[in-house]
C-alpha positions in Angstrom: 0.0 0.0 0.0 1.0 3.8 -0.9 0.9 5.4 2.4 1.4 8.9 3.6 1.3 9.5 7.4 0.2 13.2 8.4 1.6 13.8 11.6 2.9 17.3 13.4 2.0 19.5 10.6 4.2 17.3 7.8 3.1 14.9 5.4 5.5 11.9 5.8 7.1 11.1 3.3 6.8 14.6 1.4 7.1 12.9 -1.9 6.1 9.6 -3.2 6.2 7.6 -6.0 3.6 5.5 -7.3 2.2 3.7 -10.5 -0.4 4.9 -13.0 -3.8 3.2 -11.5 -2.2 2.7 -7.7 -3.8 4.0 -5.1 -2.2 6.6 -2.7 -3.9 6.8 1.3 -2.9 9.3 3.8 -3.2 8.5 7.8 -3.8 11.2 9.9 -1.9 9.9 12.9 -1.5 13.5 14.6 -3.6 15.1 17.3 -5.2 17.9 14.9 -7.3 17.9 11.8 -6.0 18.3 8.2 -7.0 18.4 4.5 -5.1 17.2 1.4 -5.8 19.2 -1.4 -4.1 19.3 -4.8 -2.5 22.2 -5.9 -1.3 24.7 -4.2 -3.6 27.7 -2.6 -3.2 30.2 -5.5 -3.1 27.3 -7.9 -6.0 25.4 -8.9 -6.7 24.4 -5.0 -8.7 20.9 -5.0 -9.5 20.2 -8.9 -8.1 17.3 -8.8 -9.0 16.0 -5.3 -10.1 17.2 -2.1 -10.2 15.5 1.1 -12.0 17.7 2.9 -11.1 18.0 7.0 -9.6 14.5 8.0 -9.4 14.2 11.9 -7.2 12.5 13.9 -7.4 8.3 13.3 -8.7 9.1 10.3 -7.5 9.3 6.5 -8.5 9.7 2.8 -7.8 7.5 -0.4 -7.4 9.3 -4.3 -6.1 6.6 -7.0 -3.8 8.4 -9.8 -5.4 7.7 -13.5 -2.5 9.1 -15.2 1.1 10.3 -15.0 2.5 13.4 -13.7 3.4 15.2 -10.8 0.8 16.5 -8.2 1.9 18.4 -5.8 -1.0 19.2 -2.6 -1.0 20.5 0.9 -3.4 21.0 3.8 -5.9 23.8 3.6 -5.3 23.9 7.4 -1.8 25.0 8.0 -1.4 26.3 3.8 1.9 25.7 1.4 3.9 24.9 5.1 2.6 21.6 4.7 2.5 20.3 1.4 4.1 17.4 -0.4 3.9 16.0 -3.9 2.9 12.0 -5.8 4.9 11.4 -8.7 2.7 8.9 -11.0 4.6 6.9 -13.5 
């Protein structure tokens, strides 16, 4: 499995790599809520996915249908905590 733990305000790890079709899933395993939200906020913020708030024991699943790099952060804490999925 593609995981991302979100934890302290960082997405760990910030960048991973995954094939065309795979499924990535983030964990929030922190205390506070996040988001993960592609783009970046003065860049096309959640057109491609949107996880809308994700609290604590909680987490959010977007499979990649083609190649590319997508970078995203929380629209909690802003571009501070952002990381990116390279599809191949």
């Amino acid at each position: 499995m593609n995981t991302v733990i979100i934890q302290d305000n960082s997405f760990s790890p910030m960048q991973i790599t995954v094939g065309v079709g795979r499924p990535v899933v983030w964990r929030n395993q922190g205390s506070t809520a996040h988001t993960v939200t592609s783009g970046t906020p003065a860049s096309n913020p959640g057109k491609l996915f949107d996880s809308g708030t994700i609290n604590p024991g909680s987490g959010f699943t977007f499979t990649f249908s083609q190649a590319g790099e997508f970078v995203y952060f929380c629209k909690i804490h802003g571009t501070v905590m952002s990381g990116v999925v390279v599809v191949r």
